[in-house]
N, C-alpha and C positions, 0 to 999 in steps of 0.2 A: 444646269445653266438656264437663267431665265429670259427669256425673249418675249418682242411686245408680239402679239398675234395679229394683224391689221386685218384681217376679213372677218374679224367683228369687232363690231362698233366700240368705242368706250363709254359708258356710264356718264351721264352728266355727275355724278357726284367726282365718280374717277377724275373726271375731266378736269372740275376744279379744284382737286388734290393739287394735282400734276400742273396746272397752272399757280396754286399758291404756292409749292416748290419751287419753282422755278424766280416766284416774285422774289422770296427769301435770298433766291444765291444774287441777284441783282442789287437787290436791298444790301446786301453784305457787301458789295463791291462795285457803288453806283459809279465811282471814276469809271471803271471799265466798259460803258455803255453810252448810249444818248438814244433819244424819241425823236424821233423822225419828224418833219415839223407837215408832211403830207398827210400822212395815214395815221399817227403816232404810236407806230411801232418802234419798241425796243430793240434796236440793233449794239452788237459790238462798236466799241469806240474804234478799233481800226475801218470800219466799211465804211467805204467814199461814196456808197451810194446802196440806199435803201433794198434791199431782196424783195421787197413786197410791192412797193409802188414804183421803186427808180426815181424817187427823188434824192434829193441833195442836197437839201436845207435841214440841219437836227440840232436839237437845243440841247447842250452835251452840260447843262448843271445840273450837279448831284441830286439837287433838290427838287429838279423836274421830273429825275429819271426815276427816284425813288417815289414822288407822287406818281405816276404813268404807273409804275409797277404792283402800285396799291390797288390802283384802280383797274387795272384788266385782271388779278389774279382772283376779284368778285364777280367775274361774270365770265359767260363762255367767250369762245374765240367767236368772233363773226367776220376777221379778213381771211382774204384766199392767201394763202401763201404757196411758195412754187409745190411746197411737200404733196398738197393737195391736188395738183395736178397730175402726180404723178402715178 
């Protein structure tokens, strides 16, 4: 069974593996999401409010969220999000 190990680091390359996986399952199913119009972080179409920033304005067209998802799965993360705090 494989698990992620968190007490070491991952790879910038890893990194942006794992982040243009993630663009791909978006891109496949952009209804199911929207970008945040604070931070433009991609969140789920059900959340009434942003996990990263706590805002509450998001631009929920296909055509945004697949743009947004092009664009962060080229470069590393640079928001805090809560996982990171933890």
């Amino acid at each position: 069974m494989a698990f992620e190990d968190k007490t070491r680091p991952m790879s910038d390359v890893q990194h942006l593996a794992e982040r243009a996986a993630r663009a791909q399952k978006i891109i496949a199913s952009p209804d199911d999401f929207k970008v945040c119009e604070g931070c433009e972080s991609i969140v789920a179409e059900r959340a009434n409010t942003c996990p990263n920033c706590h805002g509450y304005r998001f631009d929920e067209s296909p055509e945004r969220v697949v743009e947004q998802a092009t664009h962060l799965s080229t470069r590393p993360q640079q928001s805090v999000t809560a996982s990171d705090l933890t």
